[in-house]
C-alpha distance (Angstrom), angle and dihedral (degrees) to the residues before:
residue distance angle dihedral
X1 . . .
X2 3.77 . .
X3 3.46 137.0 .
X4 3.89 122.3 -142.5
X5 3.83 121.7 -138.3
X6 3.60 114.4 166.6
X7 3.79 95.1 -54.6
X8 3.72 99.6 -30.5
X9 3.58 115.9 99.4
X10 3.40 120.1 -160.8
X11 3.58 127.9 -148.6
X12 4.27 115.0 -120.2
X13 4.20 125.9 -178.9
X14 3.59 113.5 -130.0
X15 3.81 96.8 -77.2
X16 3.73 92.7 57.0
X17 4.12 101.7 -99.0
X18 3.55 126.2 134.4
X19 4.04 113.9 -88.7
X20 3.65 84.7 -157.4
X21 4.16 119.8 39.5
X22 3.72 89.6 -154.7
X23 3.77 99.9 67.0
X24 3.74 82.8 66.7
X25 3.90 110.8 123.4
X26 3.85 134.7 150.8
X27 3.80 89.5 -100.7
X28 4.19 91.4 58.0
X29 3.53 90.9 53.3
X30 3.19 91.9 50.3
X31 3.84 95.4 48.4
X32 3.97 89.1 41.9
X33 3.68 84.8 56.5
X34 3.73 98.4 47.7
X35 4.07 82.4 54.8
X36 4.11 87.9 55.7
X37 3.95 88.2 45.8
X38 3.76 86.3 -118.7
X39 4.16 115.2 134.2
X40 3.59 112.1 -153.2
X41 3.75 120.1 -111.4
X42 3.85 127.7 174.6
X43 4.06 86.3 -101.8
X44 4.34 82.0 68.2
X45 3.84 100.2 35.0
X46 3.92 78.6 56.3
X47 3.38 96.4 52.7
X48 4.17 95.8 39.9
X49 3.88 81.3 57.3
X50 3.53 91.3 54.2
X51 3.34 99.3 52.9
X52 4.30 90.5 46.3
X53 3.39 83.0 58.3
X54 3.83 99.4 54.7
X55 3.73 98.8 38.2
X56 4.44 85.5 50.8
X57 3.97 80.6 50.0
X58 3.93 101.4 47.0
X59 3.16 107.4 8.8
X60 3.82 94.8 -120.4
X61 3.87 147.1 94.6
X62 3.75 105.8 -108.9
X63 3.73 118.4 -122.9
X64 3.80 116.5 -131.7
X65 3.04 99.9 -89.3
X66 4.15 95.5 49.1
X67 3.77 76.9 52.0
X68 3.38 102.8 58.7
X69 3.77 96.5 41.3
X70 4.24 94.8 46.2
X71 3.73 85.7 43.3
X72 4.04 86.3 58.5
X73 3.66 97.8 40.8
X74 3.68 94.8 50.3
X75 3.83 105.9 30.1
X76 3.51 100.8 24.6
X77 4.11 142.1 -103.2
X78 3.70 95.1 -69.2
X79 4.11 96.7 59.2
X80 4.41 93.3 27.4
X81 3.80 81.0 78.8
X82 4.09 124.7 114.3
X83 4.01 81.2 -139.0
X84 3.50 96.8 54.3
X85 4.19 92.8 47.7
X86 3.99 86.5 41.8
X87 3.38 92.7 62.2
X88 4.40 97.3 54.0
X89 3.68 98.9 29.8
X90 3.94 111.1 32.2
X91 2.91 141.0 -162.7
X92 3.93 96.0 15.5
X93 4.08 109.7 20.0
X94 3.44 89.4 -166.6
X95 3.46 116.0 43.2
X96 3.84 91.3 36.9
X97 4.11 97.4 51.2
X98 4.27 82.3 47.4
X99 3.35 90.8 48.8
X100 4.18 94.2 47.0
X101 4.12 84.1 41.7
X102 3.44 93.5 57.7
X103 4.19 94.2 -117.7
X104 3.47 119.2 134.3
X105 4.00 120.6 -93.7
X106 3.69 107.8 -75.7
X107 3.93 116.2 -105.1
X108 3.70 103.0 -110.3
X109 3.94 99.5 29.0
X110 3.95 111.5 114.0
């Protein structure tokens, strides 16, 4: 699979994520995105930033629960909530928000 931007394409896996974590730009994410039917407000740039954080940390995709508890510890009890990350990236916070942050798929996501 490939996805177009301008005249870059940009090689996907089957499930849509990046083959390659270095074609990952602001303008994939949002295309990614637009393929999920999501449009990008500051609440998901916030969380996409999150997760760049943690995978330059540990090297990783979090699972859900890594999420939800990293998303509490670093932007507080309010947004570290399955809920909250339901409600931008659904049906599956984590997978989708790696996917959209151009991380790999995380380990025990189906």
């Amino acid at each position: 699979m490939q996805l177009l931007i301008g005249t870059q394409a940009v090689e996907l896996d089957k499930e849509g994520f990046l083959k390659q974590l270095t074609d990952w730009n602001e303008e994939v994410a949002i295309k990614i995105a637009q393929q999920e039917h999501i449009q990008l407000t500051a609440a998901h740039w916030e969380i996409i930033e999150l997760l760049r954080k943690f995978y330059q940390l540990y090297e990783l995709s979090p699972s859900m629960r890594a999420l939800v508890k990293h998303t509490e510890q670093t932007l507080g009890a309010e947004k570290g909530r399955s809920v909250y990350l339901l409600q931008l990236f659904p049906p599956s916070p984590a997978k989708l928000a790696c996917k959209i942050a151009g991380l790999p798929k995380p380990l025990n996501c189906i």
